[in-house]
Structures are given as C-alpha cells and as structure tokens.
N, C-alpha and C positions, 0 to 999 in steps of 0.2 A: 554172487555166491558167497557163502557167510564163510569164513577163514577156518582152516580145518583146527580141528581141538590143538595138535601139537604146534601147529605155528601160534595161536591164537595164545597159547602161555610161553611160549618162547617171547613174543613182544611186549605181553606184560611182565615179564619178568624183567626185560630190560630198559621199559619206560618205568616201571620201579625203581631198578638200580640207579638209573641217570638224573630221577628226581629224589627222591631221599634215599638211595644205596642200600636199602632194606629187602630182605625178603627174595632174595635168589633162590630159584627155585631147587638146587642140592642144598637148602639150609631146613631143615625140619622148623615148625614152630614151637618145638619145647628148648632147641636150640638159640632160638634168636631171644630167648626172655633173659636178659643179662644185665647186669646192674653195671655202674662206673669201676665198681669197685672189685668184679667178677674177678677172681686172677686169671689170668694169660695161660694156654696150654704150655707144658714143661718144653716143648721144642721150639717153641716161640723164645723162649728165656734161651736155653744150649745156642741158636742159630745168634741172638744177640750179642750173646760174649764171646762166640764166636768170632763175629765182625768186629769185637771189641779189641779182642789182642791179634785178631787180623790185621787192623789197622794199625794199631799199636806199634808192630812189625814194620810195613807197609812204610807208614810217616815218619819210621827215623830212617831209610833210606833217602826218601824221594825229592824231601828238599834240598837235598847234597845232592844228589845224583845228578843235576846240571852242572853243577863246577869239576866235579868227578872226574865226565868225561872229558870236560876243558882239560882237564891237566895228564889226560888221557892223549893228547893232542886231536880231542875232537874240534870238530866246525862247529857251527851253529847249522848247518844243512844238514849234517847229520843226528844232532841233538834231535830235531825235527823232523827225519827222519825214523829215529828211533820212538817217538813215540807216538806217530803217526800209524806206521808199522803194528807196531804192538796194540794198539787202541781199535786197527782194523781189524786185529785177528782175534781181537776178543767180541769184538759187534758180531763177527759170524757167525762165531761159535756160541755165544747166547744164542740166537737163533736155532741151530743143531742140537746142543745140548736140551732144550726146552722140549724138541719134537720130538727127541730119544724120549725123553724120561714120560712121555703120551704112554710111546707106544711097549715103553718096558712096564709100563703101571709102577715102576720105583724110583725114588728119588736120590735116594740117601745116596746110592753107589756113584752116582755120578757129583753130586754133594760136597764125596769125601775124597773122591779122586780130585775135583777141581780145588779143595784146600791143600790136598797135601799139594801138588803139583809147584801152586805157585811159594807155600813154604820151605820147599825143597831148593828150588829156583831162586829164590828173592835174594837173601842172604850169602851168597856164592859169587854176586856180584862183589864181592869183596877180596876175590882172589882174581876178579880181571885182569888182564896185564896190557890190554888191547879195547880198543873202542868197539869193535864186533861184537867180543867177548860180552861186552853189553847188553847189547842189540839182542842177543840171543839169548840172553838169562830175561831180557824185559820181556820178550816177547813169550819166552815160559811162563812167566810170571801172570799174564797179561790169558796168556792162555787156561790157565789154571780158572783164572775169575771168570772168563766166558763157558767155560764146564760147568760152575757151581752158579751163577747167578740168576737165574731161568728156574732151574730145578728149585733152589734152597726157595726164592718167590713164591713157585707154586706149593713148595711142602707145607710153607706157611699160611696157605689158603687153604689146607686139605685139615690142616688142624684147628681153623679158627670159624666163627657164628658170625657173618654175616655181619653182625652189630658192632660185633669186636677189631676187625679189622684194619679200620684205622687205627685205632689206638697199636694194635699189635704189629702193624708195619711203622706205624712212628716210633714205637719201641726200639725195634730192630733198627734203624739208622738212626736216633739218639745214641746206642750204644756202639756204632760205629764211630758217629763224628768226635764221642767220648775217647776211642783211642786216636782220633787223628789229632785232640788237644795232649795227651800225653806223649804220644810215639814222637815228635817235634823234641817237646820239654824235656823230656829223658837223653833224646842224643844231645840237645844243646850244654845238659847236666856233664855228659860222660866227655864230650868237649872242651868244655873249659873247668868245669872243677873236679876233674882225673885227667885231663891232658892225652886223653884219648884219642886214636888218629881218627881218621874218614872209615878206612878197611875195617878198623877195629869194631867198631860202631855198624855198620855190617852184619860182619858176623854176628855180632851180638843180638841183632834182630832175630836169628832164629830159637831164640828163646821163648819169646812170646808168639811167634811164630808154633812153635812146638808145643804151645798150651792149645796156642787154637785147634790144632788137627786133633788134639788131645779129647778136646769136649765134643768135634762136630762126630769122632767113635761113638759117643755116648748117647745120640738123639735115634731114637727106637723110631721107625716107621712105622705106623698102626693104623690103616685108613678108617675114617670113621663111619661109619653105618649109614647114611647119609648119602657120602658117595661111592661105598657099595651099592646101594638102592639106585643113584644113577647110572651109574657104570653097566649094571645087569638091563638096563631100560636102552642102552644106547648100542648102535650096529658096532658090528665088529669092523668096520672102518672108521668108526669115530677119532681115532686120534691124528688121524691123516685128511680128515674132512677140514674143509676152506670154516676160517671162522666166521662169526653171524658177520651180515654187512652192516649192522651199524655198531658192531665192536671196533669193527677195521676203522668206520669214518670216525670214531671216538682216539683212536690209536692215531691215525692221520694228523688229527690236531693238535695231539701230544707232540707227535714229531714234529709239526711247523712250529710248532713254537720251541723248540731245543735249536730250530735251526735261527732264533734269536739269542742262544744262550752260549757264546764262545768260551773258551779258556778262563779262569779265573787269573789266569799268567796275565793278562790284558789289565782286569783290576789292578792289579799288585802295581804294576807298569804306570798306573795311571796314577795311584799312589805316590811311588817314586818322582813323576815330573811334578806332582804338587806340593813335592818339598817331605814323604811321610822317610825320614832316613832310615837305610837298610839294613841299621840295629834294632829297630822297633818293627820291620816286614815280619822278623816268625812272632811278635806280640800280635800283632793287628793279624796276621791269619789265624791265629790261636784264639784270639777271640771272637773270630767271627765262628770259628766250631764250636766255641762254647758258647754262641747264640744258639747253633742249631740242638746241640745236644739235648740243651735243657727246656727248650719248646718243642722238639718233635712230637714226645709221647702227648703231652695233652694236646697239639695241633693234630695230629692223629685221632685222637679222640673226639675233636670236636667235629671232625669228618661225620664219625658216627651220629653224631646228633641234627646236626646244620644239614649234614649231605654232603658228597665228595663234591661237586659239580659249583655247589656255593663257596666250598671251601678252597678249591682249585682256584675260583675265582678273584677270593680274594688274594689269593698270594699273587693272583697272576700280575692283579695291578698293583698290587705293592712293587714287583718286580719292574714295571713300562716306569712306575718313579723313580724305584734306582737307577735304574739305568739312564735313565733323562739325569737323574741326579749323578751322574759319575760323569754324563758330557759336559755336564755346567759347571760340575764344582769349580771351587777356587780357590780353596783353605782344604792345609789338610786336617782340619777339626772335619770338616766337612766328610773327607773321608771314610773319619773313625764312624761314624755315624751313619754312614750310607753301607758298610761293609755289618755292620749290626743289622740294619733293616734289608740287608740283603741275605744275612741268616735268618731273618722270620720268614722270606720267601723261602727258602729249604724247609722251615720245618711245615710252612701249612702245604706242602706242595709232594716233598719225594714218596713219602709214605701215604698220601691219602689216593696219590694217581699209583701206585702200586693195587690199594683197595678198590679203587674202580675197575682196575682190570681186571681182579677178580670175583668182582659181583657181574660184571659182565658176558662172564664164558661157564660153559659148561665144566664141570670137575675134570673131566676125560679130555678137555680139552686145555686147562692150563698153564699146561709144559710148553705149548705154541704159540699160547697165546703173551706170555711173557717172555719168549723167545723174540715174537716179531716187534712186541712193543724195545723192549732192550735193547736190540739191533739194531732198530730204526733211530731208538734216540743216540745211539754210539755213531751210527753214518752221519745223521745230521749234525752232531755235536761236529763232528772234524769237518764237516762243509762249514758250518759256522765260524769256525775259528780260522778256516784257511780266507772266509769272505771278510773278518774282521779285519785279519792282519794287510790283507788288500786293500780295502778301503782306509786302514790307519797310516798306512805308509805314501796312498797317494791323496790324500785330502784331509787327517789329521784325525786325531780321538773324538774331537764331537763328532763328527761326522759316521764314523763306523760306532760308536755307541747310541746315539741316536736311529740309527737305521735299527739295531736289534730292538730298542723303544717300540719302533715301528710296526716290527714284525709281532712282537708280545699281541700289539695293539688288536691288529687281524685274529692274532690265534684266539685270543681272549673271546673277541665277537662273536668269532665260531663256534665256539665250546657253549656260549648262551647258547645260541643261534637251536644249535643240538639239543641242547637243554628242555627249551620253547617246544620244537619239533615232537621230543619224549612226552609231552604231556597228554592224558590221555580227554580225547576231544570230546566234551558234552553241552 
C-alpha cells in the first residue's frame, strides 16, 4: 500500500533536511531564495547581543567563582556539587521551557523571564557570605538559562528561511563566545589595573547584565505567514504529540556524542600538567573563544551550503583528533594549538546541529523539540564528565581522553550511517 500523502511529505521533508538541510516543509519557496549576503531577521541580531553581554556578565564571574567559594571555606565536593546541581536544573527545565512555549504559541515571555532571572541572580553572588548562599544564586542563575534557551532556539527558527539558518545560529553563538572573550578581559582589567576586589567585580557584572534584559524587551514576536499556514494545517494536540522518530534518532546521536564531550575544566587541567602556567590559563581560554567567535558565522553558513549533516561531520573528526591530540601531547606548544583546533570544532558544530534541529520538526513543534535535544545534551554532558574524571583519577589522562576519542568515533559513524539511510532510494 502506497504511503499516505501526509506521511509520504513528512519523509521527504526530512530525507531533505538530513541530506542538504534545504527545503522544510513550513519554509515557502519564495522564502528559501536568499543570497550569502541576505541580512538576518532583526531578532536574530537583538537575541545575538543578547547572548553577547549575557555572557559578557556571565564570564567575569565564573572564572573566579571556584577560588570564591575556596575562600568561602568550600570543599572541592561541594564546588562539584554546586555545579552539578545547577547544570541539572537547568537540563530540565530546557526541556519544560521548550514544551510550554508549543503550547503557549509565544516565545518571548518566557525568553524574557529566563534572562532577567539569571541577571537578577548572577551578580548578587557578590553579597554571599556562605557557600549555600552560592549554591543558590547559581542554581538561579542556571535556572534562568533553562527558561530561555529552548524558547530563544526555536524563536530563531520561527524567524529564519531554512537556508539561512546556519549562518543565523552561527551568528548567535559567535556573538556569545565574543562576550565570553571580553567578560574574562574586563574583570582581569578591573583586577589588577583598578585593584578591584572579587565581590566588586560581581557586582559589577550586572551592568551588562542590565543591557542584555534591556534589548531581549525589545525583540517583537511576529510569526511569520509560513507558520501560521502550518500551525492552522496541524491538530490541536500538535504540541504535545511525540516528535517524528527519526528526529529523536537524529537527537540520540547528538546526545552520544556529548556523552564524549566532558568539562573543558579537564583541558585546562591537562594544560597545566604539561607545563602551560596559570598566568597564561585566562590567555589560552580567551583565545580559544576567539577561535570560536570568529568562525561560527561563516561555519554556520557553510552548513547552508555543504549541508548540516557534512558539516557536523567534519567538525565531528576534527574533534576524535583533538581529543586523541590532548591524550598524546607533550609540549605545551602543543596545547596552544590543539585548544585552537578545538574552537573550529565549536564553530562548525554548535550552530549548525542547532539548524538541523530545526529543519527537522514541524514549527508547532519546536519549543520540544529543542527542549529534548538541550536536556539531553546537559544530562549527558554531566555523565561525561563525572565518567571522565573516573577514568582520569583511576588510569590517567590518556586513558579517559582517549575513550571520549572513542566515543566521537561511534557517534560520528552513526550520524553517516543516518545520513546513508536519509537518501532517497532509486
């Protein structure tokens, strides 16, 4: 029996997506005609600088934030603790947050609460007096990003052509990882040439903090005609309907391969035993964000061209090298050089598997569908890292960076494997 009309363009639509990421079925075809040079919807831009003096914020806490609560008289079980905590409570609620904003059809509200939240929150760690006190402004903090990071994903699908997507989610985390290279440089400025304390510096984060909530007011909701026309085609349980099965096994691989990808704490770490000293650590993280920064958008872009699934690809092995290359090194030249090539894995990689997720889902279903992927890669990311520091404490660094090697190895295969499968058979 021959596949009924609506299934039969639901599979084309998504052996489409998975071979060149083109042509999802909520994108009109006057929409998908867009040059390199096309600008980016205005929310695309607001939700960027957003994330820009989000992080901005964000980065002149966090790399103090470990000695902090050292001198807070925390442990290191609770340093551990506290970001294990906060990291689970944000994986959830990405998840919840994504499902709400289905079934409210709006984005923004919940958008604007998840940035003020953690702007409110972030900064206040500065009047701690107690390691709790901590624990409980981070996991605010932490909570705020699981409200908005679901929703703000899918708002940026709901404004952009199918073609543009890459490029428009490379955007959006180039102009993050741009404040996680300043928000560093500015506290280390207010540090040592104003003699600024730790608390002070803090505080002071809620300034650009207070820009960001300041522009995500200003990003207008407007669905576009597109997916008004889906939304009126789809049941009134559509946003509570199980998504397509092979989004989820597209979603699965994402997640096995996160559950290769531990703490960057582990690099740094690794760093340190090969000699890189820890006046030159906030150089060497700074510039591996200003790897990413400045390749996302065109690695983004070149999703649109290449196709997310090739472009995935190749970060992915870029990535099974670094990591083989951070169990071998042996110089810290060596290093500087593998932490570079492990920002070009961010930039072909965060924003282009954001665009496949949503060339892959219906519009009415994007809020869930970047919820489960989000979730899933925050549960796996903290299995990773509790399996890394397992196997590094009992059998050494090569041994637990080479097994995430491994693991890339597997997910990589699989994501062809799917790829293969997507193509349509003649």
């Amino acid at each position: 029996m021959p596949p009924c009309c609506c299934c039969g363009r639901a599979e084309l639509r998504q052996e489409d997506a998975l071979e060149t990421t083109k042509g999802t079925s909520d994108v009109s075809m006057r929409d998908r005609i867009h040059t390199p040079n096309t600008p980016l919807h205005k929310t695309v831009h607001l939700t960027a600088w957003v994330s820009f003096f989000t992080d901005f914020s964000s980065e002149m806490i966090y790399p103090l934030l470990p000695l902090f609560l050292g001198n807070l008289g925390a442990g290191k079980a609770f340093i551990g603790l506290v970001e294990g905590v906060a990291e689970a409570t944000a994986s959830l609620l990405k998840f919840v947050s994504g499902k709400v904003s289905d079934r409210l059809q709006r984005r923004k509200g919940l958008v604007v609460l998840g940035y003020s939240v953690s702007s409110v929150a972030r900064p206040l760690v500065g009047l701690a007096m107690l390691p709790w006190h901590v624990l409980i402004l981070r996991v605010l903090d932490r909570t705020g990003k699981g409200l908005r990071s679901s929703p703000r994903d899918a708002l940026i699908a709901d404004v952009t052509p199918a073609d543009q997507r890459g490029r428009a989610y490379g955007y959006q985390r180039a102009m993050d990882h741009s404040g996680a290279v300043v928000g560093p440089l500015v506290a280390t400025l207010l540090m040592t040439g104003f003699l600024v304390r730790e608390r002070t510096v803090f505080l002071l984060a809620a300034i650009p903090a207070a820009v960001a909530v300041g522009l995500v007011l200003l990003i207008r909701e407007t669905p576009r005609a597109s997916d008004v026309k889906a939304d009126r085609n789809a049941s009134p349980s559509s946003p509570s309907s199980r998504l397509d099965p092979r989004l989820m096994r597209v979603i699965g691989v994402l997640i096995l391969f996160a559950l290769s990808n531990s703490s960057d704490a582990f690099l740094l770490l690794r760093a340190g035993d090969l000699g890189v000293s820890v006046a030159l650590i906030p150089a060497l993280w700074s510039m591996h964000h200003l790897v990413k920064a400045s390749l996302s958008t065109p690695c983004g872009a070149l999703s649109d061209r290449l196709g997310r699934v090739r472009t995935i690809a190749v970060g992915w092995f870029v990535y099974v090298l670094v990591y083989a290359g951070f169990a071998l090194a042996s110089q810290p030249v060596h290093i500087w050089v593998l932490f570079g090539a492990y920002g070009l894995f961010f930039a072909l990689t965060e924003g282009t598997e954001k665009a496949l997720i949503a060339d892959l889902c219906e519009s009415h279903q994007r809020g869930l569908a970047f919820g489960v992927y989000n979730a899933g890669i925050g549960v796996a990311a903290l299995v990773s890292s509790l399996t890394t520091g397992l196997l590094w404490q009992a059998f050494g660094a090569t041994t637990a960076l080479l097994t995430g090697s491994g693991i890339a190895v597997l997910a990589l295969a699989l994501m062809l494997y799917q790829q293969a499968r997507a193509r349509p058979r003649g």
